[in-house]
Each structure stands twice: as structure tokens, then as C-alpha cells.
C-alpha positions as CSV (number, residue, x, y, z in Angstrom):
1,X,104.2,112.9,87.6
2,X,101.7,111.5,85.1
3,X,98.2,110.6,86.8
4,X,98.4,107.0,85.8
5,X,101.6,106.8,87.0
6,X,100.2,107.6,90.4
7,X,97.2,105.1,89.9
8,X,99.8,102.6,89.9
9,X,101.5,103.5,92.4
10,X,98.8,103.5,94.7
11,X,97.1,100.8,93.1
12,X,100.4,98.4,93.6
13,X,100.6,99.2,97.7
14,X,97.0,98.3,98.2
15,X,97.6,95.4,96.0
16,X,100.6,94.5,98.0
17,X,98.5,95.4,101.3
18,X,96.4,92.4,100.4
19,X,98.1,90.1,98.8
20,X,100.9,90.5,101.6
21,X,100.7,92.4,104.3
22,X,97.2,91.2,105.0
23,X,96.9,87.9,103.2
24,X,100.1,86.8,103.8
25,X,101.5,87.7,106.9
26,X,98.5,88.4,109.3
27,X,99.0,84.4,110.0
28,X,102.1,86.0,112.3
29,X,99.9,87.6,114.7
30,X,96.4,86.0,114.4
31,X,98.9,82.3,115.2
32,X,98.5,82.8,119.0
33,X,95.0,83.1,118.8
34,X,94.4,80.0,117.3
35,X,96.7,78.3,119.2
36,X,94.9,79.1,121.9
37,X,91.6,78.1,120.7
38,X,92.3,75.1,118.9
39,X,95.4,73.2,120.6
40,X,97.9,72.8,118.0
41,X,101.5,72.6,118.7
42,X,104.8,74.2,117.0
43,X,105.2,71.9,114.7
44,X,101.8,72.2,113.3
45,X,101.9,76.1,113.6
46,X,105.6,75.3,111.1
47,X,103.3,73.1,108.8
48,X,100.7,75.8,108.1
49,X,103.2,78.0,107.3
50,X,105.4,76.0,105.3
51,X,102.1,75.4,103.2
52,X,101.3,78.9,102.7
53,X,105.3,79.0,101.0
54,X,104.8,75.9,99.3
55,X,102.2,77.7,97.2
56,X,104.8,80.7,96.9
57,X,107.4,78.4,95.6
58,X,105.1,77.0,92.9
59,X,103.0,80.3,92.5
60,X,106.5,81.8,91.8
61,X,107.6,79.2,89.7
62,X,104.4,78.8,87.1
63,X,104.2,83.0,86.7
64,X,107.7,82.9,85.7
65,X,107.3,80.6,82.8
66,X,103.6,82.1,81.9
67,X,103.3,84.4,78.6
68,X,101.4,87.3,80.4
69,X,103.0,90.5,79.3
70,X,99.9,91.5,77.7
71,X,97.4,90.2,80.1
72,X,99.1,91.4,83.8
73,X,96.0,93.6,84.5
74,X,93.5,90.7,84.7
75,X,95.5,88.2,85.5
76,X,96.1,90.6,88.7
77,X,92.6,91.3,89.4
78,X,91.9,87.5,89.5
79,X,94.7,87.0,91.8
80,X,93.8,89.4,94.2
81,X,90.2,88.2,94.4
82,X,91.0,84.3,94.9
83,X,93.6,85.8,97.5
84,X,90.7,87.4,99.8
85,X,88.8,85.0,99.2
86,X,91.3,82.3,100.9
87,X,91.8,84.2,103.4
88,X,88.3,85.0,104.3
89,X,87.6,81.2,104.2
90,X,90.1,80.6,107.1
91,X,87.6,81.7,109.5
92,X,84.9,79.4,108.5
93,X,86.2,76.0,109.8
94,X,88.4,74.9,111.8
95,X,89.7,71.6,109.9
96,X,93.0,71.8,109.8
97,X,93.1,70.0,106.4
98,X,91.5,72.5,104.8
99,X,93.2,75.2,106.5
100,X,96.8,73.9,104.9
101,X,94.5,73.7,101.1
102,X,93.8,77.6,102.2
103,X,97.1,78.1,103.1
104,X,98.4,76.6,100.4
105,X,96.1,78.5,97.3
106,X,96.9,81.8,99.9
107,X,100.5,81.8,98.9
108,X,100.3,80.8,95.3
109,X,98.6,84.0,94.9
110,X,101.1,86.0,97.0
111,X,103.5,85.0,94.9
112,X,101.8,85.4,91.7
113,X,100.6,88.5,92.5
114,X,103.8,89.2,93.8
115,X,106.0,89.3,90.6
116,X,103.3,90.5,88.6
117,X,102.7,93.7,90.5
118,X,105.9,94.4,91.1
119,X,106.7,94.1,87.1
120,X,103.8,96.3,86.5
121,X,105.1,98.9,89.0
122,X,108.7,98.7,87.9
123,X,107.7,99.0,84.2
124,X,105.7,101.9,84.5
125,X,108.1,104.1,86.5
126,X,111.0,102.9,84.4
127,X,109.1,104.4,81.8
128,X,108.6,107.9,83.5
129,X,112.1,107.8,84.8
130,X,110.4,107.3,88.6
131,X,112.2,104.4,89.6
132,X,113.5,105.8,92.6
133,X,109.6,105.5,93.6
134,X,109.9,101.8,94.0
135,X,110.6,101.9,97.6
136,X,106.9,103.5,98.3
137,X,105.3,100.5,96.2
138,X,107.1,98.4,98.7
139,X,105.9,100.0,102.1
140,X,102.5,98.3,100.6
141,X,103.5,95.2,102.7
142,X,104.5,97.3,105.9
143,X,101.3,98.9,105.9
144,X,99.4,95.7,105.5
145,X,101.0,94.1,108.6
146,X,100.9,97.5,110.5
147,X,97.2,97.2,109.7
148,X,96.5,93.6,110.5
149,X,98.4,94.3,113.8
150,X,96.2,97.0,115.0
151,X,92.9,95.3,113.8
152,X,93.2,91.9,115.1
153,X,93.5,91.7,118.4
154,X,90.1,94.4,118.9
155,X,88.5,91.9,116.2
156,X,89.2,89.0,118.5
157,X,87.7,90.4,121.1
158,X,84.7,90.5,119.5
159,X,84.2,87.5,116.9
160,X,87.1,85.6,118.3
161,X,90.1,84.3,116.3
162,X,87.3,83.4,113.4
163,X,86.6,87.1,112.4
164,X,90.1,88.4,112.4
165,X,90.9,86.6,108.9
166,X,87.7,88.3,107.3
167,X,89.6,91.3,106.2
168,X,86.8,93.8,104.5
169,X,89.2,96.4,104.0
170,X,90.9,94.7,101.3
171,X,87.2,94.9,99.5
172,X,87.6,98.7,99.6
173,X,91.3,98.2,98.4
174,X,90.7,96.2,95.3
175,X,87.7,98.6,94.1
176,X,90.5,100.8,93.6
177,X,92.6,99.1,91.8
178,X,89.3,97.7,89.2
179,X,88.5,101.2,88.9
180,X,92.0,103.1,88.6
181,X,94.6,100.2,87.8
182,X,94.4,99.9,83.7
183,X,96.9,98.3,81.4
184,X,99.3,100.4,79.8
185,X,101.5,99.4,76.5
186,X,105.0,99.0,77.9
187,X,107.7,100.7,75.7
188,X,110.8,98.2,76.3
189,X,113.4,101.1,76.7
190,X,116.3,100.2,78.2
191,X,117.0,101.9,81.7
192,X,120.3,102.8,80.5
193,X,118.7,105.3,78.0
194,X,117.1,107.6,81.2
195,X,118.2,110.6,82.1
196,X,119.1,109.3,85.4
197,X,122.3,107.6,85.0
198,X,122.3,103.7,85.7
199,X,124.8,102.4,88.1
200,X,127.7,100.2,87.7
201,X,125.8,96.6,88.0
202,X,127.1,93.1,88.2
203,X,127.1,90.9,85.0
204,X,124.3,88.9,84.6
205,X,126.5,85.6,85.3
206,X,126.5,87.2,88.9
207,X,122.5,86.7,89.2
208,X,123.1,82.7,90.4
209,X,125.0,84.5,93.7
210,X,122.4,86.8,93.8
211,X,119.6,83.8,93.9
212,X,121.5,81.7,96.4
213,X,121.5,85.2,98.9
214,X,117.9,85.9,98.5
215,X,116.7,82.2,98.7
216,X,118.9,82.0,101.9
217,X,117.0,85.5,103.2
218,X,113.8,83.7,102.9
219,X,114.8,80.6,105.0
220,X,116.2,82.9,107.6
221,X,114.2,85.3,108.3
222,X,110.8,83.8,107.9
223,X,111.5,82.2,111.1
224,X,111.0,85.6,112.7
225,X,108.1,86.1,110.2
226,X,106.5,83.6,111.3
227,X,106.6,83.0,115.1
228,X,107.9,86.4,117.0
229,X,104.5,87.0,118.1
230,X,103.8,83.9,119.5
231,X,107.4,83.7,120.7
232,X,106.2,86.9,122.6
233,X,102.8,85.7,123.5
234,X,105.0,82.4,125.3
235,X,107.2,84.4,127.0
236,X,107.0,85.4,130.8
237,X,109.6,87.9,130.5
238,X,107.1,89.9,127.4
239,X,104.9,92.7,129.2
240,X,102.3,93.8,126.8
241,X,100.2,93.1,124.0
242,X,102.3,90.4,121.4
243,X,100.7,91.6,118.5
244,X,101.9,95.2,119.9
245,X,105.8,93.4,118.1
246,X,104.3,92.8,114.7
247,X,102.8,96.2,115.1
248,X,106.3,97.6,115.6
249,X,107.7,95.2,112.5
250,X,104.9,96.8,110.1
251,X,106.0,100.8,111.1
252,X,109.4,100.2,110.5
253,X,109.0,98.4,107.1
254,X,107.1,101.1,106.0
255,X,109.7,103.5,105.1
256,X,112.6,101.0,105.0
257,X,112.2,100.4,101.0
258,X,112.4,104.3,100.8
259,X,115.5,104.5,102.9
260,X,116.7,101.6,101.2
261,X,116.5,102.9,98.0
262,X,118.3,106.1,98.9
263,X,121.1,104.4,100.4
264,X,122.0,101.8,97.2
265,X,121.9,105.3,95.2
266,X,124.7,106.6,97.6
267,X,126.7,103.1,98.2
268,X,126.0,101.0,95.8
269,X,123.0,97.6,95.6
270,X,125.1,95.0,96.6
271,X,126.8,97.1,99.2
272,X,124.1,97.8,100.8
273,X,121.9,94.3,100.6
274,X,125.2,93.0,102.2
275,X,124.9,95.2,105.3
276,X,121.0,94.6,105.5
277,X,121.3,90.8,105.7
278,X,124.0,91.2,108.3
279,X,122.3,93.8,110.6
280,X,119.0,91.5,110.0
281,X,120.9,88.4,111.2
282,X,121.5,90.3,114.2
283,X,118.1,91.2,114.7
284,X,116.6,87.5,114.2
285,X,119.3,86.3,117.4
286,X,118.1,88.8,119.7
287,X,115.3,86.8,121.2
288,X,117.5,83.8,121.5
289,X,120.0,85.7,124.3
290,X,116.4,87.0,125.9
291,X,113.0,87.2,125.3
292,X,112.3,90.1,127.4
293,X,109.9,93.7,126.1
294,X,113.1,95.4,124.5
295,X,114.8,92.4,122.8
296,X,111.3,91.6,120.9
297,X,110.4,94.6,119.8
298,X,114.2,95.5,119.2
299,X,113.6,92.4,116.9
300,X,110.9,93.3,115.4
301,X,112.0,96.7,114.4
302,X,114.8,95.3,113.3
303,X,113.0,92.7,110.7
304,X,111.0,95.2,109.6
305,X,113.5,97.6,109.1
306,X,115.2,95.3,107.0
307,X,113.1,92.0,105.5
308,X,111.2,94.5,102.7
309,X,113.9,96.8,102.2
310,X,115.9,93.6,101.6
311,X,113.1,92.8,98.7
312,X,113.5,96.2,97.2
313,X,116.8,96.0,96.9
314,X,117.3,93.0,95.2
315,X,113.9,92.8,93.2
316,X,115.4,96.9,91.8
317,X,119.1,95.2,91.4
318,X,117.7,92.4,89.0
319,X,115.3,95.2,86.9
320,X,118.9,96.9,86.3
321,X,120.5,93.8,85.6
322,X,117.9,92.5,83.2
323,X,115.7,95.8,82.1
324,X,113.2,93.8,80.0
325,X,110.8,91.1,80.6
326,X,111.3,91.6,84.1
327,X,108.6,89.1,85.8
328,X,110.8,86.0,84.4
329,X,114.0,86.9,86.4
330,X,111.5,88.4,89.3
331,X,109.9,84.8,89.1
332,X,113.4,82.9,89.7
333,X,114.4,85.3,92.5
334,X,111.0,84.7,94.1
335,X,111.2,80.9,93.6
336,X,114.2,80.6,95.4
337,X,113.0,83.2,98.1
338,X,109.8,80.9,98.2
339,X,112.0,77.8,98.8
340,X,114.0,78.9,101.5
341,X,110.6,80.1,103.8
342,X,109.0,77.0,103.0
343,X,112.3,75.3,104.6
344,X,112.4,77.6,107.5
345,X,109.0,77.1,109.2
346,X,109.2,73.3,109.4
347,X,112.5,73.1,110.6
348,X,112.5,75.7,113.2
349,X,108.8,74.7,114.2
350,X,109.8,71.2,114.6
351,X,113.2,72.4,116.5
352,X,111.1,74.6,118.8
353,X,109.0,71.4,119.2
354,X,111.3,69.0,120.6
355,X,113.5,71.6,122.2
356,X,110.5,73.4,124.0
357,X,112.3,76.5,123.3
358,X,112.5,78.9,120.0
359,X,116.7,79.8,121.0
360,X,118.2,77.0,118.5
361,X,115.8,77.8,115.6
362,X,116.6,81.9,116.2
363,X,120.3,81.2,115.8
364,X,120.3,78.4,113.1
365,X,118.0,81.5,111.2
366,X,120.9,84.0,111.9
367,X,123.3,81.9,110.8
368,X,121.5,81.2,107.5
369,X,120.7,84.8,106.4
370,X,124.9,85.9,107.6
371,X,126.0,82.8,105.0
372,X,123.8,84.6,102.3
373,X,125.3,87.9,102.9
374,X,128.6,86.5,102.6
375,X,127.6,85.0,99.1
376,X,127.4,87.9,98.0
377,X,130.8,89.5,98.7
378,X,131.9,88.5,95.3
379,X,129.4,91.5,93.8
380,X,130.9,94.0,95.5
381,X,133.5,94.3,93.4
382,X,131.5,95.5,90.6
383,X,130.5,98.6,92.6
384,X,134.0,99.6,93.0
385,X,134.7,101.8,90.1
386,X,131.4,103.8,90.8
């Protein structure tokens, strides 16, 4: 494997690490904390989150329609550095005003940072015939909430819920991207061209059903993203540490983009996808029948078994479907992801609110990710003739 090719590599899971695993998504388990500290209720817990996708869904929207082929390398470096610098900030006030502006700018750089990474990634190992590498890019995000899992709750313990959100590892992370992450000219070739023969894919008219799965994934299983720790923080039937559950979500997303990967080579994208969303759905009810140690962290293996291979799969489908200019049709997919888990923290916050209980907003996010799957039934036709 060429050396640059493994620069990127590497360079695209620490960027994912940060942008991600750590920026994104160590809301999930550093949420209890400051529940704790400052008072806020479910519905306001929703709200923060919702604002963090807000700023996805536009983030997602604007890098779609922006003319950066030839720019992606600094464009990336400027993301990643207004990312940590948002999420540093959280710890240095406790207004929540400014913690939805944080919030807010936080996700418009996951996003954006997001699409462009991942069309870096996919270009360069499309060019080297390495795309069966993707799923490792992808484990960036499992390693990131793995990560922020372990380190926050021995961080609170020692500057409170203020000093878990200054992550200095990502500092060390983004030196090696500035030093080892350059831009390389990207030769267009067609994937069909490689030596390793393309699969039978959908037509592009298919991509609309496609969309309408994916943006459904992101309002279902965000709900899980967002409050299984504090779901196991609340509960009295939980023994353990809660942020011990994202722990166990970060290790199994780890290899799931790998396994993933192999498995659409053997069955087939949309056959698999299908099957992920369903078994995902199944994962997200669990807590609803009981909230006890082996239904949450049966959960949370099961999200994170599934949520990022999920990503892989369908970000890898639409690079086969559309080989070039790949961040445009990466931007879409993400906007409607972006849409759906802006939807799915302010409902099922709000739900949990006036219900006291997190049971109806667990199923009603079950039932939303098994409708997507079924949307996409009408793709598996296409795999048939494999």
C-alpha cells in the first residue's frame, strides 16, 4: 500500500475521532453529569442536542453545494480546529444560551468535516483499488466514543463535568493530520475500471429511497445516541458505571464498518443495510421492555454494532452509485441523515418529559428506523442477478 495512502487512512480516523467520536458524541455520556450539576430537564437535554444536528443539517447542506474539490485539505484543517475549539468552550460557562451557539457551530463542523473526509478517504483508496479499507476509516468514530467513555468519568472526578469537554488528545490528533494529511490530485477513474470487479448497484433513480432510509436512520437511532447513558444513569434496575454502556457502544463500532464491509461483498449493499436497520431497531426497543444491566448494554452493543456500520454502508453504496464528485451526493445523504437526528432528540426528549419515562420515545425510534428498512426493499431487487 502506498505511504500516503496510509497517511490518509490514519489521518481520516483521527479526524473522524474528533470531529465525531469526541466532538460529537461525548455529549451522550458527559449529559448525566451536567444534568446533575446544573438542573436541566429532558426536554432541555433534547434541545441541545437537536442544536448540535441543526448545525449538521445545514453544515451538510452548504458543503454539498460548495466548489471545494481542490481545496478539501484546508478546508479540513479549518474544520477540525473550530471543531475543538467548540468543544473545548463548553466547559467554560454554563449559559445555556451559549451552550446551544456551541452546540450548534459543533455540528456544522461534524458535518462538514464529515463529508469532506470521507470523500477524501474514498477517493484516495478508489484510486489504489483499497476500497475495501473504508470500513477502518469508519472505526475512527467507534474509537472516539470508546475513548471519551473511558476518559470522562476519571476527568470528572477531578475538574468536574467542566474539564471532561476539554479534550487535549484531539491536539495530538490534528498535529498528525497538518503534518502527514497533504492534498493529492484525484484522477476521476471510474470504479468500474478496477481490477476488483464492481457489484451490481441500483440505478441512480433508486438514490431518493436510499435518502428517505438513511434520513429515517438518523431520527431513530439518535434517540439511543443521545440519551442511553442517562437512561442508564436514571435507572434503579442499572448496576454499574453508565458511561461503562457508551463504553460498550464505542468497542463494538469499532470493527462493525470492517465487518460490514465484508458482509455487503458476500450479500450484496442493500441486503445487508436492510438487515442492519432491522436488527438495530431491535436493539433501540430493548430498554423500553427493561432497563436492567444486560438490556442496556445489550443495547448499546447493539447501536454500536450497527449505527456506523450503517454509515459505511450506505456512504460506500452511493460512491458506487455515483463514482465522481462524491461529496455532493455524500452531502444530500448526510442532510437528510442530519434532518432526521435533529427531529429525534426533541421529540423523544419532550416525550420522556411529559411521560417521565424514556419507553414511548424507545419504541416510536424502533419503529422509525424498521419503516426505513422497509423503504428499501425495492433495491433489493437489483442485487439479484449478482
Amino acid at each position: 500500500m502506498q505511504k500516503q495512502t496510509i497517511h490518509y487512512l490514519i489521518g481520516g480516523v483521527f479526524a473522524l475521532m474528533i470531529a465525531m467520536g469526541i466532538g460529537r458524541f461525548s455529549y451522550t455520556v458527559i449529559l448525566p453529569y451536567m444534568q446533575e450539576a446544573s438542573g436541566f430537564s429532558r426536554a432541555t437535554a433534547g434541545y441541545l442536542a437537536t442544536s448540535n444536528y441543526l448545525g449538521y443539517l445545514i453544515g451538510a447542506l452548504v458543503v454539498g453545494r460548495l466548489p471545494i474539490e481542490q481545496k478539501r485539505v484546508p478546508f479540513l484543517q479549518v474544520g477540525l480546529i473550530i471543531s475543538m475549539l467548540t468543544t473545548a468552550f463548553m466547559g467554560f460557562t454554563e449559559t445555556i444560551i451559549i451552550w446551544y451557539v456551541l452546540r450548534f457551530i459543533s455540528g456544522v463542523m461534524s458535518a462538514f468535516i464529515f463529508v469532506v473526509i470521507a470523500s477524501l478517504v474514498l477517493d484516495q483508496l478508489a484510486d489504489n483499488n483499497k476500497s475495501h479499507l473504508s470500513g477502518l476509516f469508519y472505526g475512527g468514530v467507534g474509537i472516539g466514543i470508546a475513548i471519551s467513555a473511558i476518559i470522562v468519568s476519571p476527568i470528572h472526578a477531578i475538574f468536574k463535568w467542566n474539564g471532561t469537554w476539554i479534550a487535549l488528545l484531539c491536539v495530538l490528533l490534528f498535529v498528525y493530520i497538518a503534518l502527514f494529511f497533504k492534498s493529492i490530485p484525484h484522477s476521476k477513474k471510474q470504479w468500474g475500471n478496477q481490477s476488483i470487479p464492481v457489484p451490481k448497484m441500483p440505478p441512480k433513480s433508486w438514490l431518493k429511497w436510499l435518502i428517505v432510509a438513511y434520513s429515517l436512520e438518523g431520527l431513530g437511532y439518535i434517540v439511543t445516541g443521545t440519551f442511553i447513558v442517562s437512561i442508564a444513569q436514571e435507572s434503579t434496575s442499572f448496576h454499574g458505571n453508565a458511561a461503562l454502556v457508551w463504553f460498550v457502544a464505542g468497542l463494538a463500532a469499532i470493527p462493525s464498518c470492517i465487518i460490514c464491509s465484508k458482509l455487503t461483498q458476500h450479500f450484496g449493499y442493500v441486503k445487508i443495510l436492510l438487515i442492519s436497520m432491522v436488527v438495530q431497531a431491535v436493539g433501540i426497543a430493548l430498554p423500553a421492555i427493561a432497563t436492567n444491566t444486560i438490556t442496556l448494554y445489550l443495547s448499546a452493543f447493539i447501536f454500536g454494532a450497527t449505527f456506523m456500520g450503517i454509515t459505511t454502508i450506505v456512504t460506500t453504496l452511493a460512491r458506487h452509485i455515483v463514482p465522481v464528485n462524491s461529496h455532493q451526493i455524500l452531502g444530500y445523504l448526510t442532510a437528510g441523515y442530519a434532518l432526521g437526528q435533529m427531529v429525534g432528540p426533541t421529540v423523544a426528549g419532550v416525550l420522556a418529559n411529559a411521560t417521565n419515562s424514556y419507553q414511548y420515545s424507545l419504541v416510536g425510534a424502533a419503529t422509525v428506523v424498521i419503516i426505513g428498512a422497509l423503504s428499501l426493499l425495492g433495491g433489493v431487487k437489483y442485487e439479484k442477478s449478482k
